[in-house]
C-alpha positions in Angstrom: 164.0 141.0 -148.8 164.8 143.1 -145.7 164.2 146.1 -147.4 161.2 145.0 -149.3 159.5 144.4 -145.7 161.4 147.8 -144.2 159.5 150.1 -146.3 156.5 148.3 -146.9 156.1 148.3 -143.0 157.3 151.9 -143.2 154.3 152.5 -146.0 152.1 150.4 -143.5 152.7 151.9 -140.5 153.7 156.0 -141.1 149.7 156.3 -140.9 149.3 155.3 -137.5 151.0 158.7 -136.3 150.0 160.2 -139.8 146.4 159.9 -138.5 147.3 161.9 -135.1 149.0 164.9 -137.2 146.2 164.6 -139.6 143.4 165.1 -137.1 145.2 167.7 -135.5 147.2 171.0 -135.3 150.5 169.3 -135.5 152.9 171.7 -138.1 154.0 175.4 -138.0 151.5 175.6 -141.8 148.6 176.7 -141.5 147.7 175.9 -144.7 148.7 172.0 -144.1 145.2 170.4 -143.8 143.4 169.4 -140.6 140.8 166.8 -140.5 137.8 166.1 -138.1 137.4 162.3 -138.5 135.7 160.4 -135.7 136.0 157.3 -138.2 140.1 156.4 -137.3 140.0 152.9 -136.0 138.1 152.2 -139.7 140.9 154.0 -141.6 143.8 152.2 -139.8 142.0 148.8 -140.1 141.0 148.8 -144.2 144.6 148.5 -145.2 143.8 144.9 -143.4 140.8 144.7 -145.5 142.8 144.1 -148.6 145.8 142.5 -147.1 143.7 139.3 -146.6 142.3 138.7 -150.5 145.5 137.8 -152.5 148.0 136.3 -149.8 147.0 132.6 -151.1 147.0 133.7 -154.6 150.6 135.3 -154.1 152.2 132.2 -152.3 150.7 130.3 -155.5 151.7 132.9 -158.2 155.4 132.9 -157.1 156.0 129.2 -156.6 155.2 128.9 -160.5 156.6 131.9 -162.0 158.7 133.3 -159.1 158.4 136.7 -156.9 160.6 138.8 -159.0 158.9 140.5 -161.0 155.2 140.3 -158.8 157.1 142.0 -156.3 158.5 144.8 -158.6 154.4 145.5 -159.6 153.4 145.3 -156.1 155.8 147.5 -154.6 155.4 149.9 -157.7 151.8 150.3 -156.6 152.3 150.8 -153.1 154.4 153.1 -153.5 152.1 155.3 -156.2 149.4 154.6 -153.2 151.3 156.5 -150.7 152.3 159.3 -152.4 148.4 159.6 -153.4 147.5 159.6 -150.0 147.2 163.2 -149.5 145.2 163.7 -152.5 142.7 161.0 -151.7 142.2 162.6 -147.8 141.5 166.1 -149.1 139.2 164.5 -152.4 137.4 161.9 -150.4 137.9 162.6 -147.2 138.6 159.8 -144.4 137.1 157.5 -147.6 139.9 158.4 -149.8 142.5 157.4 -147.6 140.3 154.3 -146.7 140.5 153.0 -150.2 144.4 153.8 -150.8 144.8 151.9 -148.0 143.1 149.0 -149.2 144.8 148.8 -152.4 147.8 149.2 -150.3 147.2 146.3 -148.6 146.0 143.9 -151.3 149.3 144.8 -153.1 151.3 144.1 -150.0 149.9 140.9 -149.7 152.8 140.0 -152.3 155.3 140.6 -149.5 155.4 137.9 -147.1 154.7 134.8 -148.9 157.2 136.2 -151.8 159.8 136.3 -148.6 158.8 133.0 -147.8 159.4 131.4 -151.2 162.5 133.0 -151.6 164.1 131.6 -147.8 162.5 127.8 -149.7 165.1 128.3 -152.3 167.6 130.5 -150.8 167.8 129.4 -146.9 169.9 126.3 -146.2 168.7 124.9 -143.3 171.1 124.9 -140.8 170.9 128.9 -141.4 167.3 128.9 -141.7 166.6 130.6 -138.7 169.1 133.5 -138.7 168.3 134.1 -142.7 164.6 134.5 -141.8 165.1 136.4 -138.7 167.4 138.9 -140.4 164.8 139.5 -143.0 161.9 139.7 -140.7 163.6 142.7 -138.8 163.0 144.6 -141.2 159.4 144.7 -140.1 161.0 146.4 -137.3 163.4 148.4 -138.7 161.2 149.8 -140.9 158.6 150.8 -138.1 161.5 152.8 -136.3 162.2 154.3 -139.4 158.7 155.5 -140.2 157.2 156.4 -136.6 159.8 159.1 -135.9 160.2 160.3 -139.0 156.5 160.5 -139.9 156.4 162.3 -136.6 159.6 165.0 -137.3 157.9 165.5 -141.0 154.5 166.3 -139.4 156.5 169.6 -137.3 158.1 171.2 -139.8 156.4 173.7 -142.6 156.3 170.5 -145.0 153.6 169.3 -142.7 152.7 165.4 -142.6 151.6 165.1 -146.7 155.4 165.1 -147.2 155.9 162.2 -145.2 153.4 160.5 -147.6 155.4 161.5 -150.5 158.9 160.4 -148.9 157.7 156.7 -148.2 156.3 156.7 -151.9 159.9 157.6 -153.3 161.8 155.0 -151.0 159.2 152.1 -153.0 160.4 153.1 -156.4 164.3 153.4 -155.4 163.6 149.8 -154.1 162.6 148.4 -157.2 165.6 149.7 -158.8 167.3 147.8 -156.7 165.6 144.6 -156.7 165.6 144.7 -160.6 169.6 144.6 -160.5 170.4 142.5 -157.8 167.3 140.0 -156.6 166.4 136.7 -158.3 164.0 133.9 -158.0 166.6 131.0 -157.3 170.5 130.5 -156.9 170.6 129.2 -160.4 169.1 132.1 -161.8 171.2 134.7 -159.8 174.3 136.9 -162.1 177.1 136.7 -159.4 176.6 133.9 -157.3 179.9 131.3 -157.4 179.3 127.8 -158.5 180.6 126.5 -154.9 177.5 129.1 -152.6 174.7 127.8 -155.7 176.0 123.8 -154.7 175.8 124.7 -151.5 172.6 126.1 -151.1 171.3 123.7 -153.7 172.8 120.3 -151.6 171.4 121.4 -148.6 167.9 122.0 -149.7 167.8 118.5 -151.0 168.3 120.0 -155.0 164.2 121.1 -154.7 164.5 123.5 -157.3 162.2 122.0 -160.2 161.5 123.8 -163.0 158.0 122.7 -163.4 157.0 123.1 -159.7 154.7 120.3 -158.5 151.0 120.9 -157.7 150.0 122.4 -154.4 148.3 119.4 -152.4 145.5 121.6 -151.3 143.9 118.8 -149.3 146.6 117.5 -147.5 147.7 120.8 -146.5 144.1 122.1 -144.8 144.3 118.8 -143.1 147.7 119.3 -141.7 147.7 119.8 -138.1 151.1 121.3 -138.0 149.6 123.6 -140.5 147.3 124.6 -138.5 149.4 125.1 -135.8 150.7 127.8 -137.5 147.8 129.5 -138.6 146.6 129.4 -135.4 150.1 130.7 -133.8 149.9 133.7 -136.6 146.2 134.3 -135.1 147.2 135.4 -132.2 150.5 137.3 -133.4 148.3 139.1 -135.6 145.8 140.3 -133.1 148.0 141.4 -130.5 150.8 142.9 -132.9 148.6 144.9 -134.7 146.6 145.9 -131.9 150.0 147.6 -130.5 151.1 148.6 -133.8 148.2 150.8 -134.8 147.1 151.7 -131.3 150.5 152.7 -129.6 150.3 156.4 -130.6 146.9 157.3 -129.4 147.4 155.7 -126.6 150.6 157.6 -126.0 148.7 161.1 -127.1 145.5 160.3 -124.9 146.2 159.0 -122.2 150.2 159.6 -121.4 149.7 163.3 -123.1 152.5 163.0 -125.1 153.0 165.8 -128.2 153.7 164.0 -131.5 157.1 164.3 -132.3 157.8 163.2 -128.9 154.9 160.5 -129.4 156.4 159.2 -132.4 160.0 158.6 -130.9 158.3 156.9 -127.6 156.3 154.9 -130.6 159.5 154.0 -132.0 161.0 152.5 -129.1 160.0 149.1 -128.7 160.4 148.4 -132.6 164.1 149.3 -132.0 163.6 146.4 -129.4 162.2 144.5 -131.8 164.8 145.1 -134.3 167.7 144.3 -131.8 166.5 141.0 -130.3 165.6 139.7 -133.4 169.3 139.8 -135.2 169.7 137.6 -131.9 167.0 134.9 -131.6 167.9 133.6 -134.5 172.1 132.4 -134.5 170.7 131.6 -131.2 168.3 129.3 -132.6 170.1 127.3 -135.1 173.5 127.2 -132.6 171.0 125.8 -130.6 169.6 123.0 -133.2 173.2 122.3 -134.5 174.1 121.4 -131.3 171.4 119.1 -130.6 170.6 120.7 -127.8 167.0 120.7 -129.0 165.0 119.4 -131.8 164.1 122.0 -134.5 160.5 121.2 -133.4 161.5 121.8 -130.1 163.3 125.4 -130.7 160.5 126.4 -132.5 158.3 125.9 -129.4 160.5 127.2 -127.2 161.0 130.4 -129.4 157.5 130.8 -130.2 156.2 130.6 -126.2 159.0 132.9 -125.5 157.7 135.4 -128.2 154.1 135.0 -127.0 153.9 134.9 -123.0 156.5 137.4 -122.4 154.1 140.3 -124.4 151.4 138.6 -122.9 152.7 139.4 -119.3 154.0 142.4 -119.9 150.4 143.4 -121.2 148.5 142.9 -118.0 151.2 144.8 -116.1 151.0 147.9 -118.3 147.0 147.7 -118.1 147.8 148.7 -114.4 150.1 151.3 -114.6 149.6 154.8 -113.9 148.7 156.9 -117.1 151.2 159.3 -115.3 154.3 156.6 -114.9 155.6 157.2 -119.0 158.4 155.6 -118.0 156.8 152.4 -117.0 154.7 152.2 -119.8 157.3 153.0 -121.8 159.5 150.0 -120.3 156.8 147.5 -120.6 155.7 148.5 -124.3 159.3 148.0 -124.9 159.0 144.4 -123.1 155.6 143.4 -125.0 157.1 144.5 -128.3 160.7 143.3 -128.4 160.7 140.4 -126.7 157.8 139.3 -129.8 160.7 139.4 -131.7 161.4 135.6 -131.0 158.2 134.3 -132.7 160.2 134.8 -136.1 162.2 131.7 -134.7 159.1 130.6 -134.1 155.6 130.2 -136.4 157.0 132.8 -138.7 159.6 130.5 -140.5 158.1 126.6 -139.6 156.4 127.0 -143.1 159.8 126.5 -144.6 160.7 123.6 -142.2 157.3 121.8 -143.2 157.5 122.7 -146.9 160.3 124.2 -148.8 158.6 123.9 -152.1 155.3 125.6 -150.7 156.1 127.7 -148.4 154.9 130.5 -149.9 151.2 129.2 -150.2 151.1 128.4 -146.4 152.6 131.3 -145.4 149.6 132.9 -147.8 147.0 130.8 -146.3 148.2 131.7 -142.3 149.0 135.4 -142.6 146.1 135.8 -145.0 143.5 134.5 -143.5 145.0 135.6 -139.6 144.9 139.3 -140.9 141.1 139.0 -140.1 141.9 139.8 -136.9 143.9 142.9 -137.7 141.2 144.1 -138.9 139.4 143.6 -135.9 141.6 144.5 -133.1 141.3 148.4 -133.9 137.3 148.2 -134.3 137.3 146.3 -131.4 139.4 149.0 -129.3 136.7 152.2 -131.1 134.1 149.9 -129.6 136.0 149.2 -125.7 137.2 153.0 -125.6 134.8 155.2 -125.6 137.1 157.8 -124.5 140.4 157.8 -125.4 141.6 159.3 -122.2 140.4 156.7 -120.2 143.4 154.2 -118.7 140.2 151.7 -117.5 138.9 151.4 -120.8 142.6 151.0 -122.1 143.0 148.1 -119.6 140.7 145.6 -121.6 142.2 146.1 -124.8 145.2 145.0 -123.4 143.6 141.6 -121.4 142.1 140.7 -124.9 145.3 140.8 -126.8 147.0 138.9 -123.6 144.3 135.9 -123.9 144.9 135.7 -127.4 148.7 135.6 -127.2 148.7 132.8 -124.5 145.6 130.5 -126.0 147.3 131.1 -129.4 150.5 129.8 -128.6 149.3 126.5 -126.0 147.9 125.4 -129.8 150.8 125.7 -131.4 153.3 124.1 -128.7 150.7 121.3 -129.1 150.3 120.2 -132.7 153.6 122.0 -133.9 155.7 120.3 -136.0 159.6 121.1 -137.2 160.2 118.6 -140.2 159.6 118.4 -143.9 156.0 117.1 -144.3 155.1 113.5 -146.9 153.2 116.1 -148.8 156.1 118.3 -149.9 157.4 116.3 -152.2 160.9 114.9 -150.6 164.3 115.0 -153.6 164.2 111.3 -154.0 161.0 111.2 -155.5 161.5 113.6 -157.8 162.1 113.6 -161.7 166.0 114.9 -161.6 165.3 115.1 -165.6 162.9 118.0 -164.7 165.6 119.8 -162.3 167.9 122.0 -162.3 171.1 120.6 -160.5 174.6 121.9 -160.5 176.6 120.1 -163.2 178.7 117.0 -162.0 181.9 118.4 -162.0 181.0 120.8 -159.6 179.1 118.4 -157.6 182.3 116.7 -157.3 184.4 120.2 -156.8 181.7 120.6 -154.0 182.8 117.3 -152.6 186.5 117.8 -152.4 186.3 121.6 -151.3 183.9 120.2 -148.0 
């Protein structure tokens, strides 16, 4: 699952410097193809278009058949997207790429609730938090990966296509993988031991049915702590992708930095990103299996610490000097890594509320939030007229500052950090109907703990 969000978020995000080498004299080739587009904030933003049709449908899909084999199609397709690219900018122009990048994006809308119905039947819960953040680094990881190398590619004779055509291998070398070594459930898994399946199993309360229950739709778009959530990954969303996509213009326009240098300043605060989060979350769970704090509480606390720090750090950069890189630098680093802590936050309260669907609400919040990645780069092609212009900059960072803070006082509200009535508890089930560990092991479970 790390890797499955790596290079999707590699495949995501290798276009936001793409677009700056594509649209410019960036390689030693003559031949590589330049483009005059004045349309970029609509090219980065359609792979959003897509990304929020089938998230709902994806959470749903793999609670009753399981991710495996959805993922191995989606990533297949992605990857086949990718490599495409340069054929569908030099067929269709800016178009071309627009459309690969919406088909890219509906496929990719497998990812995260697939990640999120695997941590329901995979993630004890006193590990819940570390699991989930290790996974969700690879959002970062796989941003570092891309932006520099996306960058380096773009310089040499190969010129940026290539770096199309690398991301599209790395898909298909991950569904070989997958196909050997991932699984729906611990019960279905080729090498797990008999004592890690009971253990994973006990702790989850034995919730692995083999007819899964239906999805309460009502009682879940009337959850409050639901909502919560969605609301949380409203903000996130804006804000996130609003740096994400934007970074390396800004970098290029207003800082004047080249592109291969661009790209590794671009970089930076995903390495951050990636490094703080492998901390927040042990921190986390030492911190709820101490009792030092509630799980609803450490969720909060998490999620306000992943929101107001970027927030703060926004307004400062939106007053520092275009000439001061290193200050910008520092504070994109602040914005962007210290987000890092929201995983312990929003990002994995879906499998606190609902282990069985966590999928679906984790469809339903990212899904439907990814509006506003959409929005956040029209929204900056309408606020900066001229790219060059720090003033201009300066609101786009206030917006995604007011969303951040408003986003989270919601959530601290009418978060929650318990299994909901509506996900239906173990001792209601039908044990005829699941699929426990047999009782001698229960019992070698018993004498081993």
């Amino acid at each position: 699952m790390f890797l499955l969000l790596s290079i999707g978020y590699a495949m995501r995000v290798n276009l936001s410097v793409g677009i700056v080498a594509m649209t410019t004299h960036s390689s030693s080739n003559p031949d590589i193809p330049v483009y005059d587009w004045d349309n970029t904030g609509f090219v980065l933003s359609s792979f959003y278009i897509g990304y929020i049709t089938l998230q709902v449908f994806a959470g749903e899909l793999g609670k009753r058949y399981g991710v495996k084999w959805f993922l191995v199609g989606a990533m297949l397709i992605n990857s086949a997207g990718c490599a495409a690219t340069p054929l569908m900018a030099s067929l269709l122009g800016s178009y071309g790429v627009m459309i690969i990048r919406i088909i890219q994006g509906m496929f990719q809308g497998f990812f995260f609730p697939s990640v999120h119905n695997i941590l329901g039947k995979w993630a004890p819960k006193q590990e819940r938090s570390t699991l989930g953040n290790f996974i969700f680094t690879g959002v970062a990881f796989g941003t570092i990966f891309a932006m520099p190398v996306t960058g380096k590619i773009a310089k040499t004779n190969a010129g940026w296509p290539m770096a199309f055509y690398t991301f599209g291998i790395l898909g298909v070398a991950w569904c070989v993988l997958w196909i050997f070594l991932g699984s729906n459930n611990p019960e279905g898994h080729s090498y797990i031991s008999r004592e890690e399946r009971f253990y994973i199993q006990s702790s989850l309360g034995d919730t692995e049915a083999k007819q899964p229950p239906p999805t309460p739709w009502k009682a879940i778009l009337t959850s409050m702590p639901v909502w919560a959530i969605v609301v949380a990954n409203f903000g996130q969303n804006w804000g996130y992708s609003c740096l994400l996509t934007e970074i390396s213009n800004y970098l290029y326009k207003v800082a004047g930095e080249e592109i291969d240098q661009n790209s590794m300043l671009s970089a930076a605060p995903y390495l951050a990103l990636f490094i703080l989060g492998l901390a927040f979350g042990p921190i986390t769970d030492w911190i709820t299996e101490k009792h030092y704090l509630t799980r609803a509480q450490a969720r909060k606390l998490m999620n306000s610490i992943g929101s107001l720090c970027p927030a703060i750090a926004l307004v400062i950069l939106a007053f520092l000097p275009a000439s001061n890189i290193v200050a910008i630098e520092t504070f994109l680093i602040i914005a962007v890594g210290i987000n890092a802590a929201i995983w312990c936050g929003f990002q994995v309260n879906h499998v606190d509320l609902s282990p069985t669907f966590s999928g679906v609400l984790m469809g339903i919040g990212n899904g439907s939030s990814n509006i506003f990645s959409i929005l956040s780069p029209l929204i900056v092609d309408v606020i900066v007229k001229d790219q060059t212009d720090p003033v201009q900059w300066r609101w786009v960072f206030f917006i995604a500052a007011i969303m951040y803070i408003a986003s989270d006082i919601f959530y601290v509200i009418f978060a929650e950090g318990e299994r909901q009535w509506w996900d239906k508890p173990s001792d209601e089930c039908d044990f005829n109907s699941i699929s426990t560990v047999p009782m001698e092991e229960r019992n070698y479970g018993k004498e081993k703990s």
